[in-house]
FIGUVEX-773726 format. One line per 4 residues: their letters; for each residue x, y, z of C-alpha. Coordinates in steps of 0.001 Angstrom, whole numbers, plus 500000, padded with zeros to 6 digits. Each point is the difference from the previous one (the first is absolute). Layout:
BEGIN
a> X Y Z ~ ...
REM end
This chain:
BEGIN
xxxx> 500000 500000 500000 ~ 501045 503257 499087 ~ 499271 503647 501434 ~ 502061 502442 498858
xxxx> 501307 502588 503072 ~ 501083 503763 500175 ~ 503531 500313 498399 ~ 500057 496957 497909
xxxx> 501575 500082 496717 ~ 497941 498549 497497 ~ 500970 499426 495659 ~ 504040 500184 500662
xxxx> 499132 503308 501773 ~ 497597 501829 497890 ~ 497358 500430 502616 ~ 500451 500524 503453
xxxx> 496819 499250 502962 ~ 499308 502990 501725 ~ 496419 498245 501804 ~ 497157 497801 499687
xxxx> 497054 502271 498906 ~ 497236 497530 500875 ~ 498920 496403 499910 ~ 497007 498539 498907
xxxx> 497955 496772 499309 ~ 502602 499079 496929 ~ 502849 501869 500137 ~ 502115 502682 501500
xxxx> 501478 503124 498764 ~ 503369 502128 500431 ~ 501151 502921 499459 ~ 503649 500453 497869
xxxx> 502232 501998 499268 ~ 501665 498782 496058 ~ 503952 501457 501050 ~ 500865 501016 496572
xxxx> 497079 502867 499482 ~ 499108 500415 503725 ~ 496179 499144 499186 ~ 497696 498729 502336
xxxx> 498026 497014 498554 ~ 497429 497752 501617 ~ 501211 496174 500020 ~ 496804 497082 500771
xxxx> 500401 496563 500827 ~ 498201 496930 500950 ~ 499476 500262 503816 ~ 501616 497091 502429
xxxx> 496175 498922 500232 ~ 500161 498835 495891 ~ 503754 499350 500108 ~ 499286 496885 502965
xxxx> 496889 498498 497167 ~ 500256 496636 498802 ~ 499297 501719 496204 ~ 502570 503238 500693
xxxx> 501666 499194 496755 ~ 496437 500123 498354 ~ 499421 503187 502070 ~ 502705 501336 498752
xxxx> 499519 499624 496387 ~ 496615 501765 499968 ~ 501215 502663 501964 ~ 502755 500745 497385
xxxx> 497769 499379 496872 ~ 497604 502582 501671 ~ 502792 502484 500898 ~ 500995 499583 496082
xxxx> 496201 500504 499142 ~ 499779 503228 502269 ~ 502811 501626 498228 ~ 498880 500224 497397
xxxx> 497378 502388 501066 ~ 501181 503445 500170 ~ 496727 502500 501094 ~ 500955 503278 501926
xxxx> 497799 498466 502623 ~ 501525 496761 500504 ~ 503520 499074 501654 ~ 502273 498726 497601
xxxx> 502066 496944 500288 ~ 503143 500700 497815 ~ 501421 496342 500310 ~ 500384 496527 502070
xxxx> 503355 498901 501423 ~ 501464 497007 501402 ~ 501933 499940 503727 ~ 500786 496107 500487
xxxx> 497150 498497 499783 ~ 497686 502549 500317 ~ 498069 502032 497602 ~ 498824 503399 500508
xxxx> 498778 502966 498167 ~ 501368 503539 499510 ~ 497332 502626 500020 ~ 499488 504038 500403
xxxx> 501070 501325 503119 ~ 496594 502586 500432 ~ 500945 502749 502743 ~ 496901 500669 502166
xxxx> 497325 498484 502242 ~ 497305 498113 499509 ~ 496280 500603 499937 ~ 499077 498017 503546
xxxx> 503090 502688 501328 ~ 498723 502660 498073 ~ 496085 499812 501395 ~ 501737 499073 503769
xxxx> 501598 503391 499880 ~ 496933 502323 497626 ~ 497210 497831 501020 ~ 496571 499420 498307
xxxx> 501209 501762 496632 ~ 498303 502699 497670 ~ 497410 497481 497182 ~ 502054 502393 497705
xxxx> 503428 498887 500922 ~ 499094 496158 500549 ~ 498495 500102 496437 ~ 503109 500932 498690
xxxx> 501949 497529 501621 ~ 497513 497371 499079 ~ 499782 501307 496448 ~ 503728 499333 499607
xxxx> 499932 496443 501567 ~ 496923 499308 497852 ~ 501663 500735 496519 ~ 502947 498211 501202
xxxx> 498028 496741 500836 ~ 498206 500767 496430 ~ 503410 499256 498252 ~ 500925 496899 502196
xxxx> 496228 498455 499321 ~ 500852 500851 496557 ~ 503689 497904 500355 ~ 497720 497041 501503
xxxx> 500896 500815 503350 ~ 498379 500590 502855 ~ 501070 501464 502996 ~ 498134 498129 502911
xxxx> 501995 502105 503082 ~ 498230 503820 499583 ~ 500060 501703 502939 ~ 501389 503522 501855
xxxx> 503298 498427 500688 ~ 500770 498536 496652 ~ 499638 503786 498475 ~ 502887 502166 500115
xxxx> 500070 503784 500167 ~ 503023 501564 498358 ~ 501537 502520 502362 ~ 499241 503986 499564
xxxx> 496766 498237 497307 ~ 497023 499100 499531 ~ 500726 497070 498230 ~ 498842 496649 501246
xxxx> 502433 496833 498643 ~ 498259 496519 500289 ~ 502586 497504 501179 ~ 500218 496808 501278
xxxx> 498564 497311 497187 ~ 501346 497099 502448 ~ 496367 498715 499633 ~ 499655 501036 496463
xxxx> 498467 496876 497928 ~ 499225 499705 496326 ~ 496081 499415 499450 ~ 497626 498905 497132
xxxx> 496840 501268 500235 ~ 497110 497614 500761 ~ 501924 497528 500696 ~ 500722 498525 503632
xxxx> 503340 500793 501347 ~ 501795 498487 503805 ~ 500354 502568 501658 ~ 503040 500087 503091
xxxx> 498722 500185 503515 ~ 502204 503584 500216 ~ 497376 502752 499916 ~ 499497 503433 502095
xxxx> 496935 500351 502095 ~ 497692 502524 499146 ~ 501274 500904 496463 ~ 499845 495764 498766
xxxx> 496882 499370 498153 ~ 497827 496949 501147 ~ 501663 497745 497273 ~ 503470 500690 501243
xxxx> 498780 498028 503045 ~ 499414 496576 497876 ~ 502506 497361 498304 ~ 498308 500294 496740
xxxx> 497477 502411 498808 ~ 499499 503029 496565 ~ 502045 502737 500654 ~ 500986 502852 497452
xxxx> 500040 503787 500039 ~ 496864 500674 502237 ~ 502626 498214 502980 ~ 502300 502895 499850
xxxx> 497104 502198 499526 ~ 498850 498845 503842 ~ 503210 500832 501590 ~ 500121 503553 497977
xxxx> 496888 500504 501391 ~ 500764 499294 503282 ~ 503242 501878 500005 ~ 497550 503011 499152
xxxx> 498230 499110 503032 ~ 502672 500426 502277 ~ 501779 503302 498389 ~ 496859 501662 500817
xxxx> 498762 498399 503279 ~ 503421 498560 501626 ~ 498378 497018 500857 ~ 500531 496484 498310
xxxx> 496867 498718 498331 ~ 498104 496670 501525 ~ 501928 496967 498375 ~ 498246 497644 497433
xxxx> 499466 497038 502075 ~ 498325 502365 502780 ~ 497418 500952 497622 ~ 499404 496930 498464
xxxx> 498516 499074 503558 ~ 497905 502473 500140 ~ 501679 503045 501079 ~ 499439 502875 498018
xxxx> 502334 502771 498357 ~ 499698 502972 501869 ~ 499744 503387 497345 ~ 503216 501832 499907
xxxx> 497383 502961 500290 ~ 499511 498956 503687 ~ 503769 500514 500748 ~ 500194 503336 498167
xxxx> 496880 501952 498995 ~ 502262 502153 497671 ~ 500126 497126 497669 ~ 497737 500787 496726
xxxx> 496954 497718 499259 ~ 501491 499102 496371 ~ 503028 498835 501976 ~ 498739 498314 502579
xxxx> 497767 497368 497895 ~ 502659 499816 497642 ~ 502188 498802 502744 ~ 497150 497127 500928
xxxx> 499425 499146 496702 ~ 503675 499099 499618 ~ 500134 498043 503155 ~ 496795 498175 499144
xxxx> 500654 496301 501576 ~ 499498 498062 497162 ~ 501463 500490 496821 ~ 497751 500020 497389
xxxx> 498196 503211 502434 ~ 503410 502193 499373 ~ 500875 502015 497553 ~ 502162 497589 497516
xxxx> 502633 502437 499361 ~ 502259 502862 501274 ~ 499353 501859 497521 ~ 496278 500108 500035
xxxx> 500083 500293 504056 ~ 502195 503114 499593 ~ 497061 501531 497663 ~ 497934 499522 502713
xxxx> 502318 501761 502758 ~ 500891 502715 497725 ~ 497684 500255 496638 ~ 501002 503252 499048
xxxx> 504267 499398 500041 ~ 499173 496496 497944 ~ 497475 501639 497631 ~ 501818 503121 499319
xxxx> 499567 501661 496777 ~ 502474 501571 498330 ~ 498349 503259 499361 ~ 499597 500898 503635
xxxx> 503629 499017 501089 ~ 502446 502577 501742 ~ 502517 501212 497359 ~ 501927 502004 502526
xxxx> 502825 502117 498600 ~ 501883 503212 501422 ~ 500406 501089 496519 ~ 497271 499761 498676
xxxx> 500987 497333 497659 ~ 496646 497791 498568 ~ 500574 496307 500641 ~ 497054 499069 498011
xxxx> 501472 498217 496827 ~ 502503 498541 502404 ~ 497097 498262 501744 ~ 497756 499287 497046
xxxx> 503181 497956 498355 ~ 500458 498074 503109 ~ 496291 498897 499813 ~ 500050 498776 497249
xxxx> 502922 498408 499998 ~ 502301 501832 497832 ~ 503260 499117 501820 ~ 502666 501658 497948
xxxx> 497852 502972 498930 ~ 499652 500652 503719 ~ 503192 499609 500435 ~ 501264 502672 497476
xxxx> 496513 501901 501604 ~ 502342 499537 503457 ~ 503188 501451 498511 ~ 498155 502870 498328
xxxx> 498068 501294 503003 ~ 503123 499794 502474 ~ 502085 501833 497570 ~ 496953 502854 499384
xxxx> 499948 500073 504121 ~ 503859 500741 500300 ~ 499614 502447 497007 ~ 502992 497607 498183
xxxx> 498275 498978 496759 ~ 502284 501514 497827 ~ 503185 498659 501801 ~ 497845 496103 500014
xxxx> 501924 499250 503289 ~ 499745 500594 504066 ~ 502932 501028 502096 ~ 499969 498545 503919
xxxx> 498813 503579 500915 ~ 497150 499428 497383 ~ 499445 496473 502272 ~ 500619 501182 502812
xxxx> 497337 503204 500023 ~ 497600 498119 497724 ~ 496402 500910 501723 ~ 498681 497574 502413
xxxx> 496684 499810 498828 ~ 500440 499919 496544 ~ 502978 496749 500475 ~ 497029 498433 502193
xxxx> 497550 500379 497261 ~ 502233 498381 497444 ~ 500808 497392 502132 ~ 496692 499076 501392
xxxx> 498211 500450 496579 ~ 502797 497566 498815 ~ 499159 497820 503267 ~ 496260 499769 499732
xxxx> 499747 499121 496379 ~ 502688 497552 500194 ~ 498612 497917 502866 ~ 503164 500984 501725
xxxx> 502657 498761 497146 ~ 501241 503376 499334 ~ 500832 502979 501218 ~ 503185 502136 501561
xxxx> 498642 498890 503406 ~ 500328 496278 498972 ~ 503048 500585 498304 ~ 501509 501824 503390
xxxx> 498832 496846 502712 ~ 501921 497133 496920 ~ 503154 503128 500037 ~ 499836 500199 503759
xxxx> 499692 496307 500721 ~ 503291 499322 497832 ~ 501855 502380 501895 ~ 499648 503371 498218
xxxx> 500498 503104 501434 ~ 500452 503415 498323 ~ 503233 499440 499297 ~ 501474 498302 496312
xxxx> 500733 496450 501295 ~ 500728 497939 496456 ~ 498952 496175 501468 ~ 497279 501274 501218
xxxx> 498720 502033 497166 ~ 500589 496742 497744 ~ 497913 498156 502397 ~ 497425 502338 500111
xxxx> 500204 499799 495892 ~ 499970 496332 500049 ~ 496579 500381 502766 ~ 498199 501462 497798
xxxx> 500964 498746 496615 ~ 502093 503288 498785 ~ 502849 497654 499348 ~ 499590 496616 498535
xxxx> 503533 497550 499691 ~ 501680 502784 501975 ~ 499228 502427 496622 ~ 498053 503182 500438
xxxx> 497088 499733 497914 ~ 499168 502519 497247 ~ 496565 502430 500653 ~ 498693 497972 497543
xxxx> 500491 496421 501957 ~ 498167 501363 502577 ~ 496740 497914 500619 ~ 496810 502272 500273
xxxx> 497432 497866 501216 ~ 498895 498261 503404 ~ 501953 496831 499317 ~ 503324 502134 500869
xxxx> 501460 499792 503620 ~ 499056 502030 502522 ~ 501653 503022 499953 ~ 501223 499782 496199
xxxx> 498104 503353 499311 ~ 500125 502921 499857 ~ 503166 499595 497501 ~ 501176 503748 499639
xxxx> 497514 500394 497067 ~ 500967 500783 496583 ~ 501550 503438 498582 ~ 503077 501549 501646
xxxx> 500190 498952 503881 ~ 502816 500041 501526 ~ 500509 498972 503578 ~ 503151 500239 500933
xxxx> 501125 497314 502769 ~ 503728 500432 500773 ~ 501222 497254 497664 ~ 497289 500204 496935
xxxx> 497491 502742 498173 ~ 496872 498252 498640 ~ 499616 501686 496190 ~ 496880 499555 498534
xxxx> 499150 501317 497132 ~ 502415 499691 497309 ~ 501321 497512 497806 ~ 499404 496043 501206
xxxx> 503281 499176 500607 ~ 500128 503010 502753 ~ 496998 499165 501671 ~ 501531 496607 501514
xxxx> 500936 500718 503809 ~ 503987 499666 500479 ~ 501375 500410 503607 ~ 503245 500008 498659
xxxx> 500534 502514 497578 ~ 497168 502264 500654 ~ 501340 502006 502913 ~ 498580 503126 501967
xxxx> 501192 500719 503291 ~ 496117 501455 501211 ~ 497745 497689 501919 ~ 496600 499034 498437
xxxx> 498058 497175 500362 ~ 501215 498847 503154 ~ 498962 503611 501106 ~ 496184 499231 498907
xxxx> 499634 497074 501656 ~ 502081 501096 502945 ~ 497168 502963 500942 ~ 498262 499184 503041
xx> 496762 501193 498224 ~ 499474 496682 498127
REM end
């Protein structure tokens, strides 16, 4: 058996413990430090419960194929798992260090919170179970601890997938004994039963519950015997009728009473964010600058028209359309609310793919700060498909349509753009052969890109 203690060396050296972050029904979790950048990570295990089964090697081999699956989901809202490693004879994964608290903390220190706040916490987790459900995934674990808050945001991070099965709807499933009480739906509590979307939809719900009351719903098997769900309404009168029965509706016992997906549950918490049209969205700008087309071509779906739409508009905004390139000071003093248009038009039409926000959390988890660090920048490149066989790829490579990894666009947009990033300008614009992105022999010793997703206002 193997737990891993403050100090120890781990990979020939590459990580160092600092502590055991928490333990749970499967496994346990660090906190490192990798030596050669000095960047915290989060390390998980198998706990010395699973590692002292008959079937550990079995254990073991789901738990990597399902750290393998998780990676490769990459949502702004979901902690990423950027590899698995091997110490002996024990496997473990390397995810996201998240700085911050989490939500059982948070509502132990604010109490009952604001139905505004808690929605947007809930919206968050919500699109970020969307995408797993869509991955064939489902959570099976949500609850106030499992969801992060990143320090000095409001950003909510769902972690913790240690429970995380794959599902086929309609079809009966085993389900592990392992559940949380309160947020498990009745059919976590038997071997074998239909499970799907509506299950995570239950503990959503109920983690709704208890942002704005502070108290832990009734468990499943309690009602099933009679006893009743108390209203959330009782706990806190502040809490809005629409709310309130869209919180019961979502914790209806049995299945087939719920609502069968996130998605449509979060219509009926919030109808008017989900149903949003497009001509009565905020198109906030300090400059006056119309954001219209912009949001019209991300509608519809016209990728790489809104992304020359993007490079147009931030040019007009900085007054540099005749130059066709931003300086850092351009970056740097670019308006707040027009960069958080962009971005969140970007965000919203993408289902979270794209967008300088996106891009920023994949930069940031890699390492990147605001200043030119080559590796990383190649990583970052090779993230989000910029660079393909270690090659930059030409503007016209570039893939403009959903299928492309998250973060792949914006791509600078097309006419004259030049960012420069210590070791490489971006020219767009001109003949083919210049457009292709060379951090070799395109040097400029201004910062740019890692200055944009470096602002704290993303």
């Amino acid at each position: 058996m193997q737990l891993w203690r403050p100090n120890q060396s781990l990979q020939n050296g590459r990580f160092i413990i600092k502590k055991v972050l928490g333990s749970g029904g499967f496994g346990i979790t660090y906190s490192a430090v990798e030596q050669r950048t000095g960047k915290l990570f989060v390390l998980k295990t198998l706990n010395h419960l699973q590692q002292t089964r008959a079937d550990f090697e079995e254990q073991q081999v789901k738990f990597v194929n399902e750290a393998l699956r998780l990676a490769q989901c990459s949502h702004p809202h979901i902690v990423k798992v950027h590899e698995v490693i091997k110490e002996d004879e024990l496997w473990g994964m390397v995810m996201e260090h998240v700085d911050g608290q989490d939500l059982a903390a948070y509502i132990d220190e604010q109490g009952k919170l604001l139905e505004d706040e808690a929605l947007g916490y809930i919206s968050q987790v919500g699109q970020a179970l969307e995408y797993v459900h869509a991955k064939g995934f489902l959570h099976r674990d949500i609850k106030p601890n499992n969801i992060l808050l990143r320090r000095g945001t409001k950003e909510a991070v769902l972690i913790d997938f240690g429970l995380a099965r794959e599902f086929n709807l309609g079809q009966l499933g085993s389900m592990t004994n392992a559940k949380t009480e309160g947020y498990a739906p009745i059919e976590q509590y038997e071997r074998r039963g239909n499970f799907g979307a509506y299950t995570d939809v239950y503990a959503l719900a109920g983690t709704l519950y208890s942002l704005l009351t502070k108290e832990i719903p009734f468990p499943a098997n309690f009602r099933k015997s009679g006893i009743p769900l108390p209203e959330p309404k009782q706990f806190n009168s502040r809490i809005s009728d629409r709310v309130n029965q869209a919180i019961l509706k979502g914790m209806a016992l049995e299945p087939e009473e719920r609502t069968a997906t996130v998605k449509e549950w979060l219509e009926l918490i919030n109808p008017q964010s989900q149903k949003a049209k497009p001509q009565t969205e905020s198109l906030e700008s300090a400059v006056g600058m119309d954001y219209t087309r912009l949001r019209d071509l991300l509608a519809a779906g016209e990728w790489r028209k809104a992304d020359e739409e993007t490079t147009r508009v931030m040019l007009a905004v900085c007054g540099r359309e005749q130059e066709g390139w931003l300086t850092t000071d351009n970056i740097d003093n670019f308006p707040r609310s027009d960069l958080s248009t962009i971005d969140q038009l970007w965000v919203k039409y993408s289902d979270s793919r794209f967008g300088f926000s996106v891009q920023k959390r994949i930069y940031q988890s890699l390492g990147g700060t605001r200043d030119y660090d080559r590796k990383i920048w190649e990583a970052f490149g090779d993230r989000v498909a910029w660079r393909k066989g270690g090659v930059w790829l030409y503007y016209k490579d570039i893939t403009f349509n959903l299928t492309a990894p998250q973060g792949h666009l914006p791509a600078r947009g097309e006419g004259e753009w030049e960012w420069g990033v210590n070791e490489f300008e971006l020219v767009m614009g001109r003949r083919e052969e210049m457009r292709r992105v060379n951090l070799e022999r395109m040097r400029k010793k201004e910062g740019g890109w890692e200055s944009l997703l470096s602002r704290r206002d993303l």
